[in-house]
VMD Tcl script that builds the backbone (N, CA, C; Angstrom):
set m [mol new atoms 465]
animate dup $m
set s [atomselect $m all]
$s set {name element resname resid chain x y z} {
  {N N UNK 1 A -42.667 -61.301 -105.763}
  {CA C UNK 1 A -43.392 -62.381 -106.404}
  {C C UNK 1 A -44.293 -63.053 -105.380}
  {N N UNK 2 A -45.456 -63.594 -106.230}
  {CA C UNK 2 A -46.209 -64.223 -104.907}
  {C C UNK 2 A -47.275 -65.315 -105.844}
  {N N UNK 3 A -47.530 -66.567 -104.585}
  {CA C UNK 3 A -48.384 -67.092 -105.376}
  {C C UNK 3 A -49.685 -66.891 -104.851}
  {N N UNK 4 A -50.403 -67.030 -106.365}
  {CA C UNK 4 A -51.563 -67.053 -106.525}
  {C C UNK 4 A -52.426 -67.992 -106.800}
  {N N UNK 5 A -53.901 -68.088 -106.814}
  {CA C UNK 5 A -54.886 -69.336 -107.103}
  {C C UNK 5 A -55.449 -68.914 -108.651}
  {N N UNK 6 A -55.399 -70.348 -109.158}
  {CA C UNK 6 A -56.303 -70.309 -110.864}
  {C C UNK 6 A -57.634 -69.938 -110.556}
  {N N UNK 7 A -58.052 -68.664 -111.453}
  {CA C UNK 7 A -58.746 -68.010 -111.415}
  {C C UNK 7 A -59.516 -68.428 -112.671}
  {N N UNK 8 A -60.964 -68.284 -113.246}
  {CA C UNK 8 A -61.597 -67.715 -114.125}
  {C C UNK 8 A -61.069 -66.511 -114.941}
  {N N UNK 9 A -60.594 -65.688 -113.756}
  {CA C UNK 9 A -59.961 -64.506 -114.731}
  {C C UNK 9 A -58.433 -64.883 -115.207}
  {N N UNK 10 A -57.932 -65.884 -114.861}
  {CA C UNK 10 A -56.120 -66.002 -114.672}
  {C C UNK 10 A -55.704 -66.928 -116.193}
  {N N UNK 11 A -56.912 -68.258 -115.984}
  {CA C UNK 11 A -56.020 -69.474 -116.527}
  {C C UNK 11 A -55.917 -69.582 -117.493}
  {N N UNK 12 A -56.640 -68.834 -118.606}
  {CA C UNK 12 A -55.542 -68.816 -120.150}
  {C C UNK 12 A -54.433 -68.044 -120.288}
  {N N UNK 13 A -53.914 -67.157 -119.230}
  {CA C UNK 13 A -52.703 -66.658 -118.862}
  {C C UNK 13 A -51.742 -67.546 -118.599}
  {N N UNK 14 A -52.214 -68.354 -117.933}
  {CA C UNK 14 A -51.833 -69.836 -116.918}
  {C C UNK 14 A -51.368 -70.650 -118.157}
  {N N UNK 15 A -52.377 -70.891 -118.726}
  {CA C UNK 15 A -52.694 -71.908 -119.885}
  {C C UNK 15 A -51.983 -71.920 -121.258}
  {N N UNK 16 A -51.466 -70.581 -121.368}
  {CA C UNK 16 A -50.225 -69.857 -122.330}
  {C C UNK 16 A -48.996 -70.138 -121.686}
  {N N UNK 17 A -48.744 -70.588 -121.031}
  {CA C UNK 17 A -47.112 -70.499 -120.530}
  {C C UNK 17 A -46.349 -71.918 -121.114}
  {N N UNK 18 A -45.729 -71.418 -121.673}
  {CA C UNK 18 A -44.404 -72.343 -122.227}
  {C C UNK 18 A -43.153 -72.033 -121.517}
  {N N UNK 19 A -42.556 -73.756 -121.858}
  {CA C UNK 19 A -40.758 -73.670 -121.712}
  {C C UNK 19 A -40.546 -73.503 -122.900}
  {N N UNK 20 A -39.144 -73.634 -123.027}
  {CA C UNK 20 A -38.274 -73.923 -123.828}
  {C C UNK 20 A -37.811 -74.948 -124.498}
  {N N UNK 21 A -37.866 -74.968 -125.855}
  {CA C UNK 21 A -38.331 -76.189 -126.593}
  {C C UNK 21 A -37.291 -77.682 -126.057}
  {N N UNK 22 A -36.255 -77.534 -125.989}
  {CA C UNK 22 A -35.871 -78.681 -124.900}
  {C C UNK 22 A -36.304 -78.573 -123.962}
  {N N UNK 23 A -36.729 -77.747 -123.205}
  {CA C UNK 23 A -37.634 -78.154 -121.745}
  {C C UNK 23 A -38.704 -78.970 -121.958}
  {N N UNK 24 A -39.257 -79.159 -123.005}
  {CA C UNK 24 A -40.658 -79.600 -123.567}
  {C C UNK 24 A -40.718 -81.339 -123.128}
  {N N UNK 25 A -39.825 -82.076 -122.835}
  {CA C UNK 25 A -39.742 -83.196 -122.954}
  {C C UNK 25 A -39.495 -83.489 -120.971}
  {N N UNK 26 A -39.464 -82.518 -120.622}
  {CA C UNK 26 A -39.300 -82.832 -119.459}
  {C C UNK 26 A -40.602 -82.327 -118.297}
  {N N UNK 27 A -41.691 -81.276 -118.958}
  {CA C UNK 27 A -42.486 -81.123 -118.252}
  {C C UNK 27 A -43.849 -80.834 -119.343}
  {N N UNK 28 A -44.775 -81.051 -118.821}
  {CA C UNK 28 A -46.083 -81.220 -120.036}
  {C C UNK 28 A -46.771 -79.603 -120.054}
  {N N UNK 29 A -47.520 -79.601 -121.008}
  {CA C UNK 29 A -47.728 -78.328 -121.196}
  {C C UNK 29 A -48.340 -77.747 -120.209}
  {N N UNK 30 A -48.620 -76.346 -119.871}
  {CA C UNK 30 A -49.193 -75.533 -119.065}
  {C C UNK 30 A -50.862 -76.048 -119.085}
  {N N UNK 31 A -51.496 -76.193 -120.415}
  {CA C UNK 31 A -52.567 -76.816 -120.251}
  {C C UNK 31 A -52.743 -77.672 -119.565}
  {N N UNK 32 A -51.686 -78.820 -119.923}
  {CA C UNK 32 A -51.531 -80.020 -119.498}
  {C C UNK 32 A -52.127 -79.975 -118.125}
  {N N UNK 33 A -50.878 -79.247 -117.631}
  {CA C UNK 33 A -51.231 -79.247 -115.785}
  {C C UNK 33 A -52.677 -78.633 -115.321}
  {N N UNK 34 A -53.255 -77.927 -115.925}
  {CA C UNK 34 A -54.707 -77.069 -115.394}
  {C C UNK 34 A -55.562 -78.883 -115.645}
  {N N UNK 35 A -55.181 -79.200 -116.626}
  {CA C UNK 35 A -55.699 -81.201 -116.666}
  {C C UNK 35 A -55.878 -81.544 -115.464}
  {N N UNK 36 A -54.326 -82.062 -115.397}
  {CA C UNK 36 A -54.026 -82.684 -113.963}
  {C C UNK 36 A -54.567 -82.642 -113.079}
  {N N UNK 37 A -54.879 -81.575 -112.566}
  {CA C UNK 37 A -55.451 -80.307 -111.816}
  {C C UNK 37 A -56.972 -81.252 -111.225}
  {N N UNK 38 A -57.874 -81.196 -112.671}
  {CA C UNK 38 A -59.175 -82.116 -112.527}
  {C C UNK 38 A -58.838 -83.805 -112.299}
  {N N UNK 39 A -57.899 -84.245 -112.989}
  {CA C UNK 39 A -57.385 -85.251 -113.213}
  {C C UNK 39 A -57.458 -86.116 -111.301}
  {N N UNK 40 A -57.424 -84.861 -110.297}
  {CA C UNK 40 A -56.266 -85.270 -109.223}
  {C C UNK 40 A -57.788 -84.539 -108.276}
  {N N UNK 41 A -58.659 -84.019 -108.496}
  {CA C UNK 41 A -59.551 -83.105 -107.594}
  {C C UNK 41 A -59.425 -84.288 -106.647}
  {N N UNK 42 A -59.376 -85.121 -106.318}
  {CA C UNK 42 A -59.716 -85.969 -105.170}
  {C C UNK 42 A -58.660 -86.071 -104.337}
  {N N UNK 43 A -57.200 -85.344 -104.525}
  {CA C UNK 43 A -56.039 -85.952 -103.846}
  {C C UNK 43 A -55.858 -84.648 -103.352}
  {N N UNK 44 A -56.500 -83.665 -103.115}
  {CA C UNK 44 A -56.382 -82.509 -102.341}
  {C C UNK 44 A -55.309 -81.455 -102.983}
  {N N UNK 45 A -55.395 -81.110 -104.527}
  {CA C UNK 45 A -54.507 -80.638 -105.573}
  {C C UNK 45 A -54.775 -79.026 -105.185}
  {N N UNK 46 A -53.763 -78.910 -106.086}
  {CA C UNK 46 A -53.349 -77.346 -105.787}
  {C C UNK 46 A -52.240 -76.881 -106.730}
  {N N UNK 47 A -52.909 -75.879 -107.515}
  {CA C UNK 47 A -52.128 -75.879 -108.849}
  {C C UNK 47 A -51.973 -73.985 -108.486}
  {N N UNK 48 A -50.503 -73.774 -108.286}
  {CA C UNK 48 A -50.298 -72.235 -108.423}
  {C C UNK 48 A -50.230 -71.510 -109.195}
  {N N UNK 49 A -49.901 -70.451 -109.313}
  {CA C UNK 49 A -49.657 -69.682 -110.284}
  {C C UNK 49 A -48.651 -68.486 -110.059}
  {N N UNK 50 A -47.618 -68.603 -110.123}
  {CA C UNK 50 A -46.403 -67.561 -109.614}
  {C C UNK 50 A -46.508 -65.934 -110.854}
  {N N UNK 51 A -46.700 -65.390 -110.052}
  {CA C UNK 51 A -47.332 -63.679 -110.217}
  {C C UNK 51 A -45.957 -62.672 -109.942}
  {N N UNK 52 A -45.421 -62.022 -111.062}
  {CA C UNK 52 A -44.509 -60.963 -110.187}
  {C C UNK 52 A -45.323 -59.659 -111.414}
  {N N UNK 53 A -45.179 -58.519 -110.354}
  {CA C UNK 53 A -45.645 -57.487 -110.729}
  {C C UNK 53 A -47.134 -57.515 -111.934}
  {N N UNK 54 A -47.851 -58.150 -111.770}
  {CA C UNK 54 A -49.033 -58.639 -112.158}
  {C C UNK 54 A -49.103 -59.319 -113.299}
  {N N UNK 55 A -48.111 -60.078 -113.741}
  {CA C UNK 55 A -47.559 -61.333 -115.037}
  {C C UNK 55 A -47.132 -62.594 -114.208}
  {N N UNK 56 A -48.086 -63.426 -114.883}
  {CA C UNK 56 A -48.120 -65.022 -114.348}
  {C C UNK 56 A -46.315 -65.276 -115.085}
  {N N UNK 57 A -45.846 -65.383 -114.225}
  {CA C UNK 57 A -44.696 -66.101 -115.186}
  {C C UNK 57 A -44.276 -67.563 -115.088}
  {N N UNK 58 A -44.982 -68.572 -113.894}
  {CA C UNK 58 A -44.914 -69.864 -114.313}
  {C C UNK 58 A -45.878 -70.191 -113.396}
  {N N UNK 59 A -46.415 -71.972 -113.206}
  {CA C UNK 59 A -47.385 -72.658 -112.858}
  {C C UNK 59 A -46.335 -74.017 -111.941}
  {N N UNK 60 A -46.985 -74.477 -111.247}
  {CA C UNK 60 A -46.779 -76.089 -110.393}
  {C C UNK 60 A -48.335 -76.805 -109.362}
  {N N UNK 61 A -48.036 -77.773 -109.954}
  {CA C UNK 61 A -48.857 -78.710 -109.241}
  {C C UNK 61 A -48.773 -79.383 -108.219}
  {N N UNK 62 A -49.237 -79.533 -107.222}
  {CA C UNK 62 A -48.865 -80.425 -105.776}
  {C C UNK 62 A -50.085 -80.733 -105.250}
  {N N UNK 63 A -50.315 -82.475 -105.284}
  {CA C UNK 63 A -50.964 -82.728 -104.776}
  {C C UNK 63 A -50.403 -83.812 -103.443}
  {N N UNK 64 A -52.013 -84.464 -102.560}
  {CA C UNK 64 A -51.708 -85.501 -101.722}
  {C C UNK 64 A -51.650 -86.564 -102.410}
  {N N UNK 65 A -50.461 -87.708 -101.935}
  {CA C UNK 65 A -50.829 -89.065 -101.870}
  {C C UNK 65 A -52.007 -89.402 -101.326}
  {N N UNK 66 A -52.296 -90.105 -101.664}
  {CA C UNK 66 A -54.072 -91.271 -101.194}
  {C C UNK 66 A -53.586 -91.998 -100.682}
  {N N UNK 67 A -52.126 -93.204 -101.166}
  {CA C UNK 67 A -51.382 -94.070 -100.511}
  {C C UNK 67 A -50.662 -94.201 -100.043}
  {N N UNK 68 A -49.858 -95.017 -99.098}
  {CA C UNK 68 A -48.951 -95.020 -97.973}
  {C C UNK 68 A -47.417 -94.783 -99.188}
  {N N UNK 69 A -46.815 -94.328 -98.635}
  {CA C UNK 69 A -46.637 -93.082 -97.653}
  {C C UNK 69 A -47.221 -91.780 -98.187}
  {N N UNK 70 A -47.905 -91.319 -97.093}
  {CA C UNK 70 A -48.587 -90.121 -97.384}
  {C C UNK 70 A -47.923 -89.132 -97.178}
  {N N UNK 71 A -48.395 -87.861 -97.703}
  {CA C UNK 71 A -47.108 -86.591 -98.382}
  {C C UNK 71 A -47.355 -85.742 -99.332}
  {N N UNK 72 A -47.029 -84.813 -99.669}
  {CA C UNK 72 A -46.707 -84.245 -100.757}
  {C C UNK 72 A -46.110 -84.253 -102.302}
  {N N UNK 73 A -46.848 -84.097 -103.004}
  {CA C UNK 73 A -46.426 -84.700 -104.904}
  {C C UNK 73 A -46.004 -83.400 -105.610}
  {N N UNK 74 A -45.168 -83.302 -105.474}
  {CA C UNK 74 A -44.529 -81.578 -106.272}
  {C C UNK 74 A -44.761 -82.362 -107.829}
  {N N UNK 75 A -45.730 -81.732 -108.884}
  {CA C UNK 75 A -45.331 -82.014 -109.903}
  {C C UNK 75 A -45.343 -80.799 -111.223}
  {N N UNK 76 A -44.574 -81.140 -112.279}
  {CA C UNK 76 A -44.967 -79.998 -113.479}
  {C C UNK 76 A -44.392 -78.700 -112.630}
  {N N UNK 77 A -43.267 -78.691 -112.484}
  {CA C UNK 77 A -42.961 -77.330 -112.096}
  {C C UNK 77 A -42.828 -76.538 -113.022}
  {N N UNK 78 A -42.803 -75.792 -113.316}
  {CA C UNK 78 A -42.516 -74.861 -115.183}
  {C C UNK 78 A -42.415 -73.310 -114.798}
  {N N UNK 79 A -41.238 -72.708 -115.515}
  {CA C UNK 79 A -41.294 -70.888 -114.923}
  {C C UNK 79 A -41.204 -70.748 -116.939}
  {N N UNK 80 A -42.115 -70.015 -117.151}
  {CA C UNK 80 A -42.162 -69.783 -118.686}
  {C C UNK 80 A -40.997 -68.969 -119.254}
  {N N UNK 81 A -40.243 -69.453 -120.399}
  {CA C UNK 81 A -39.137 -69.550 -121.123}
  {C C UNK 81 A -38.530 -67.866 -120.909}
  {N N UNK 82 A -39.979 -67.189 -121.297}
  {CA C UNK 82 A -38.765 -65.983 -121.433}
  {C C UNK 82 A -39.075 -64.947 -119.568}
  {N N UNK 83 A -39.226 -66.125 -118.457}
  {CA C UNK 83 A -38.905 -65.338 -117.746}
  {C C UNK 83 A -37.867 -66.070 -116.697}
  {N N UNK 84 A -36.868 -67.065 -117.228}
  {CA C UNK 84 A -36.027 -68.235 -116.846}
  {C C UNK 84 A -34.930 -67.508 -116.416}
  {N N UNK 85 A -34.232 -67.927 -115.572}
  {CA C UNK 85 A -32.741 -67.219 -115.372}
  {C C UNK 85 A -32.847 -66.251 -114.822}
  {N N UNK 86 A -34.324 -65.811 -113.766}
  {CA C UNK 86 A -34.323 -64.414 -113.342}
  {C C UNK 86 A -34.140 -64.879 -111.897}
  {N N UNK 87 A -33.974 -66.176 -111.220}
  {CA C UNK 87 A -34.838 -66.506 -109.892}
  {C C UNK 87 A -35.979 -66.882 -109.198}
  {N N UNK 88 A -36.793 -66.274 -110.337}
  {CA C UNK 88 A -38.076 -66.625 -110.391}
  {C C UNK 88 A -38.362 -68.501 -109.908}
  {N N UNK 89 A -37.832 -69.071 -110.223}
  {CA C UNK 89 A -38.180 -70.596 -109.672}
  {C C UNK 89 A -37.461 -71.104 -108.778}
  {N N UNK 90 A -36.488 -70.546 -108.135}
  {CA C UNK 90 A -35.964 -70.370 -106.821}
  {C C UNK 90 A -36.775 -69.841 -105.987}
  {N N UNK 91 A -37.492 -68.711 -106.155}
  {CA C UNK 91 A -38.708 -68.025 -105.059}
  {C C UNK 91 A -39.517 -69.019 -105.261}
  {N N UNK 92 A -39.959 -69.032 -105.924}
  {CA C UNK 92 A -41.403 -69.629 -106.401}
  {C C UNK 92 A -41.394 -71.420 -105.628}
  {N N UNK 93 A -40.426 -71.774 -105.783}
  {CA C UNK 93 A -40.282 -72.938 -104.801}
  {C C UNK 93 A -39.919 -73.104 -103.638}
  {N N UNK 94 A -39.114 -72.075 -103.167}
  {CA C UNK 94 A -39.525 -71.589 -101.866}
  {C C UNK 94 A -40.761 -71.265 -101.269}
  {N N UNK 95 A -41.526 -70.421 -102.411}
  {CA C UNK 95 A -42.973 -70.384 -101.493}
  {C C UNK 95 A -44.066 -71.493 -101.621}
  {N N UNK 96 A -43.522 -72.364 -101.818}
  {CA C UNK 96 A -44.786 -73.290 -102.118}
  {C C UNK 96 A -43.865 -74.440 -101.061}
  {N N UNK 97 A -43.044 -74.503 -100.837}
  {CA C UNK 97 A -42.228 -75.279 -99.372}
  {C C UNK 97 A -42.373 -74.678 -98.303}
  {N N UNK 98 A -42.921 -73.188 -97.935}
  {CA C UNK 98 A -43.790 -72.391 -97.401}
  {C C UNK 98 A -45.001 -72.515 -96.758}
  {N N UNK 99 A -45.386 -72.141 -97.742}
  {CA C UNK 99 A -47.059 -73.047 -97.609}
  {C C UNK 99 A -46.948 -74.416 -97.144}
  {N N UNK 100 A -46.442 -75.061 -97.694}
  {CA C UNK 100 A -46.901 -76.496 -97.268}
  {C C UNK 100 A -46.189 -76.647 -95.726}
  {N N UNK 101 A -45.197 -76.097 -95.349}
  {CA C UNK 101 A -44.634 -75.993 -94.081}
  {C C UNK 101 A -45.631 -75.504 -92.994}
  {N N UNK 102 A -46.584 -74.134 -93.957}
  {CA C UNK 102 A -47.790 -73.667 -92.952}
  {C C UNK 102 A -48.501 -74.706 -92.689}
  {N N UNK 103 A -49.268 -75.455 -93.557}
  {CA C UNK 103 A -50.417 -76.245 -94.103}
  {C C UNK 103 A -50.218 -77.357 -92.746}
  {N N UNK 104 A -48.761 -78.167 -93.235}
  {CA C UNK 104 A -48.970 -78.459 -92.240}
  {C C UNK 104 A -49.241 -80.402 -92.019}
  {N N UNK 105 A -50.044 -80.696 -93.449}
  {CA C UNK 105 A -50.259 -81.766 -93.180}
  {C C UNK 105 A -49.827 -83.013 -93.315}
  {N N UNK 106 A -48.067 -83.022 -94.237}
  {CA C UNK 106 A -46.862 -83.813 -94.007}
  {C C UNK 106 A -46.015 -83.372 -93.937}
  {N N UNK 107 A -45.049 -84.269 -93.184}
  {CA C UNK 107 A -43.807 -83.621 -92.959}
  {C C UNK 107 A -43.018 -83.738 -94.144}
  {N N UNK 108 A -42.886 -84.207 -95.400}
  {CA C UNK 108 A -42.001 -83.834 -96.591}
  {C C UNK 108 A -43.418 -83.748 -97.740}
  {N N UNK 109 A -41.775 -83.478 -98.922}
  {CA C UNK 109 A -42.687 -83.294 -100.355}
  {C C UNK 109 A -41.958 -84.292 -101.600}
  {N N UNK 110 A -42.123 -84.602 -102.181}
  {CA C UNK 110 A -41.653 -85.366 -103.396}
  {C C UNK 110 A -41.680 -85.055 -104.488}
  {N N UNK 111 A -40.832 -85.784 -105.224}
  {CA C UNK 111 A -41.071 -85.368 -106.620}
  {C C UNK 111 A -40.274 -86.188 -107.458}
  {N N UNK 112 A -40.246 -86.373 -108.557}
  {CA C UNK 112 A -39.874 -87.371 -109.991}
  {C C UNK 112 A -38.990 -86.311 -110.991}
  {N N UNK 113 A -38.373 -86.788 -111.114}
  {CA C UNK 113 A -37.259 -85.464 -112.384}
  {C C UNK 113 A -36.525 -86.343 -112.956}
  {N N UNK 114 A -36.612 -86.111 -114.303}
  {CA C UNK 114 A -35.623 -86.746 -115.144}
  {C C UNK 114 A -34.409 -86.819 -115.107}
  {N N UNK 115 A -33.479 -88.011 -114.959}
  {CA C UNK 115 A -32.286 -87.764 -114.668}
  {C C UNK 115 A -30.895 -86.804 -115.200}
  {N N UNK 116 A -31.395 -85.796 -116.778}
  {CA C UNK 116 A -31.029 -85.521 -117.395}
  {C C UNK 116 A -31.541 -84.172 -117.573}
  {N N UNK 117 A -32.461 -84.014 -115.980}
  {CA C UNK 117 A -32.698 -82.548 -116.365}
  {C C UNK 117 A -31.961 -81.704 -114.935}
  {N N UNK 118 A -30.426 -81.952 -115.454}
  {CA C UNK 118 A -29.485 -81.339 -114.568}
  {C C UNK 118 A -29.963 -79.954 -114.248}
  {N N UNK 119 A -30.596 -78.835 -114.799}
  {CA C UNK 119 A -30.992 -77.704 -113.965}
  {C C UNK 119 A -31.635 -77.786 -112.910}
  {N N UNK 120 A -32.851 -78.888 -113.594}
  {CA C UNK 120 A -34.218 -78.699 -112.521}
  {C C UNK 120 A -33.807 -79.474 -111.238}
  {N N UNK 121 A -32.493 -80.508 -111.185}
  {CA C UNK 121 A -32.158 -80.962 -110.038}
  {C C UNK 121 A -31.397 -80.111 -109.457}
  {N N UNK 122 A -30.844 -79.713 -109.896}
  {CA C UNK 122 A -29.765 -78.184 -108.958}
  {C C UNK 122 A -30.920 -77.624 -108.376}
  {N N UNK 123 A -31.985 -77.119 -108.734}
  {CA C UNK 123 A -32.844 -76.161 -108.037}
  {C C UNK 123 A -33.719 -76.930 -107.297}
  {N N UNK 124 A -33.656 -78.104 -107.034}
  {CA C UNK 124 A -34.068 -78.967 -106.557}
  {C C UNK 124 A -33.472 -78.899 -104.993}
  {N N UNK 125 A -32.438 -79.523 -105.180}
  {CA C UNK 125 A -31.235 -79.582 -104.342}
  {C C UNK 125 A -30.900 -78.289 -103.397}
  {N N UNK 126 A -30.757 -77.075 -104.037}
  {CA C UNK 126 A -30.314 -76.240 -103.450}
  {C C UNK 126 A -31.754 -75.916 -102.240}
  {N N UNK 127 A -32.817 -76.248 -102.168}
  {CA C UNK 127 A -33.900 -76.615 -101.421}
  {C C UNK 127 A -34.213 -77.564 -100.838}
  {N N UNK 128 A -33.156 -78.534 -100.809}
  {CA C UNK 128 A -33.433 -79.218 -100.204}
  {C C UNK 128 A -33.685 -80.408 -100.244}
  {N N UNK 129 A -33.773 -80.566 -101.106}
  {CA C UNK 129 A -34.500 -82.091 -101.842}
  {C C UNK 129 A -33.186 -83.017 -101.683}
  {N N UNK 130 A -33.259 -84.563 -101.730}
  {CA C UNK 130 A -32.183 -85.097 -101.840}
  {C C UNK 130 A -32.916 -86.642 -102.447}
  {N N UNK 131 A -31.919 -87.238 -103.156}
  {CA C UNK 131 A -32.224 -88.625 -103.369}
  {C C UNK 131 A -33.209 -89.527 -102.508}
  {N N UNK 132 A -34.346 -90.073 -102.810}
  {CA C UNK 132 A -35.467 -90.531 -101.806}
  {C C UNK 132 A -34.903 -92.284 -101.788}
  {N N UNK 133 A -34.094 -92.488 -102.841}
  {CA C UNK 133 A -33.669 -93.903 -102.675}
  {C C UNK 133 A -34.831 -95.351 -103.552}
  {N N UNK 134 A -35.872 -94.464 -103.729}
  {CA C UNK 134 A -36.695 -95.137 -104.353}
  {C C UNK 134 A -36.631 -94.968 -106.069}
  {N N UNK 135 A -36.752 -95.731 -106.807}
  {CA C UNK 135 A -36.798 -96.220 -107.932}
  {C C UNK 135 A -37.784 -96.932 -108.831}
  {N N UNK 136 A -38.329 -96.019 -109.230}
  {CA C UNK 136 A -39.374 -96.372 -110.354}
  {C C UNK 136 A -39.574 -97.395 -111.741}
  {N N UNK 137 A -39.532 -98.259 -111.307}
  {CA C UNK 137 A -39.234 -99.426 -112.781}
  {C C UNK 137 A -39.853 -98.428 -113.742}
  {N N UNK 138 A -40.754 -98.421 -113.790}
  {CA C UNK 138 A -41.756 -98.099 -114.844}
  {C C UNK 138 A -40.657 -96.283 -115.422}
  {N N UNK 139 A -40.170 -95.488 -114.837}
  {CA C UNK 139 A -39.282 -94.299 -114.913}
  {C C UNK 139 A -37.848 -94.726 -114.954}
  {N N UNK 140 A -37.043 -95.653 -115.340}
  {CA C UNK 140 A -35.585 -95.628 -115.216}
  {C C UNK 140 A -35.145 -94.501 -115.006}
  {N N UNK 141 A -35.377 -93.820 -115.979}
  {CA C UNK 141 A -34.491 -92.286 -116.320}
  {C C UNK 141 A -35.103 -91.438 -115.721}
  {N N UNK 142 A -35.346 -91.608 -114.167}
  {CA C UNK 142 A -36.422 -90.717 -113.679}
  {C C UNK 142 A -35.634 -90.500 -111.967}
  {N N UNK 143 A -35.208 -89.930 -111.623}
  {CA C UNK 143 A -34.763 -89.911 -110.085}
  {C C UNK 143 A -35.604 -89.357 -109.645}
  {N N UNK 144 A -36.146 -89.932 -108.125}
  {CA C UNK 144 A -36.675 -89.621 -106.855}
  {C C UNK 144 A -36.284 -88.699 -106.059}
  {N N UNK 145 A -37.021 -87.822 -105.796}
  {CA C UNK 145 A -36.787 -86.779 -104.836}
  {C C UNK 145 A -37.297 -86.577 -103.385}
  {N N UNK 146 A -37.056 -86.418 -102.740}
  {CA C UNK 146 A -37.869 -85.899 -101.077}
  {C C UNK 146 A -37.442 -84.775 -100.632}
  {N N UNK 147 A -38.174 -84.102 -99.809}
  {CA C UNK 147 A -37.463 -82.844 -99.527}
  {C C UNK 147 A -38.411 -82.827 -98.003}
  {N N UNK 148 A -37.574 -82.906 -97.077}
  {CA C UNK 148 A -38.366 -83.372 -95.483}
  {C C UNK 148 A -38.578 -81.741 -94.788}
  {N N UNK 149 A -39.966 -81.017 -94.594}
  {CA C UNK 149 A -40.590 -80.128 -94.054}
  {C C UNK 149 A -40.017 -79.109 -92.999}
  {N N UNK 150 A -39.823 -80.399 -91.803}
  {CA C UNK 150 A -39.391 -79.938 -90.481}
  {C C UNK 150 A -37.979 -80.416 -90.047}
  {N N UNK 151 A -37.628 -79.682 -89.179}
  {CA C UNK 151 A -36.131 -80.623 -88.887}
  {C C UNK 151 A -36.635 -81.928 -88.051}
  {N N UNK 152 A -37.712 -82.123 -87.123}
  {CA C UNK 152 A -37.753 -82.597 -86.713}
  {C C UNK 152 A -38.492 -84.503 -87.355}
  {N N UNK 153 A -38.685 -84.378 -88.598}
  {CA C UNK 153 A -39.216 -85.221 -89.486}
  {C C UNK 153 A -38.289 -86.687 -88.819}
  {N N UNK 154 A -38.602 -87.403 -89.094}
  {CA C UNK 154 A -38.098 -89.091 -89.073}
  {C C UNK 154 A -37.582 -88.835 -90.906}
  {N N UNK 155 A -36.421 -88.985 -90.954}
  {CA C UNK 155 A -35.686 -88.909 -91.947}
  {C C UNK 155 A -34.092 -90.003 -91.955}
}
mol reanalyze $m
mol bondsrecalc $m
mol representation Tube
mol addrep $m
């Protein structure tokens, strides 16, 4: 598996990918995110596209903060319904903690997950991520994530 960049030739491939109808409430549509995407051109975005054997099978968004603290925004992670349960979003988030490890230009990444979407925090977790301690009025039902780059990070 490997990621790839939204293409002209790719993104209604991209743009077709669904979860699973309870997943639906926890991440916005595949369109949605190619949105975002423009929504964010100014925060240095970067929307993948996870490829195995030449089938997009899911999409994520990560952009920069603009504001303090500056970092990484993991958002809209999504591996489409009928290719779930393969690993596929275990790699796929590995390589994009990858990249940004190459890249280079903070030492962690973040992210927002519903408190009730016990999978997506396991796969969260098992990478690394841990409680950021911060709390979103505006998200109650929303836990904070960080997931720190280097060992050597101020953590």
């Amino acid at each position: 598996m490997r990621l790839i960049s939204i293409t002209e030739d790719n993104w209604m491939e991209v743009a077709s990918l669904s979860v699973k109808e309870e997943q639906k409430k926890y991440v916005a549509p595949a369109i949605g995110i190619l949105a975002r995407g423009y929504v964010y051109r100014d925060c240095n975005v970067k929307i993948y596209a996870f490829e195995n054997d030449g089938v997009i099978v899911g999409t994520a968004l990560v952009r920069e903060f603009t504001d303090e603290p500056l970092g990484y925004d993991l958002q809209q992670f999504m591996i489409d319904e009928q290719y779930q349960r393969k690993g596929y979003g275990s790699r796929a988030l590995q390589q994009i903690l990858d990249e940004l490890r190459k890249e280079g230009h903070y030492d962690h990444v973040e992210l927002c997950v519903k408190k009730a979407d016990i999978e997506a925090i396991r796969l969260y977790e098992k990478h690394g991520f841990v409680d950021s301690g911060y709390v979103d009025e505006d998200l109650p039902d929303s836990l904070n994530m960080i997931c720190y780059l280097s060992e050597n990070s101020n953590h």
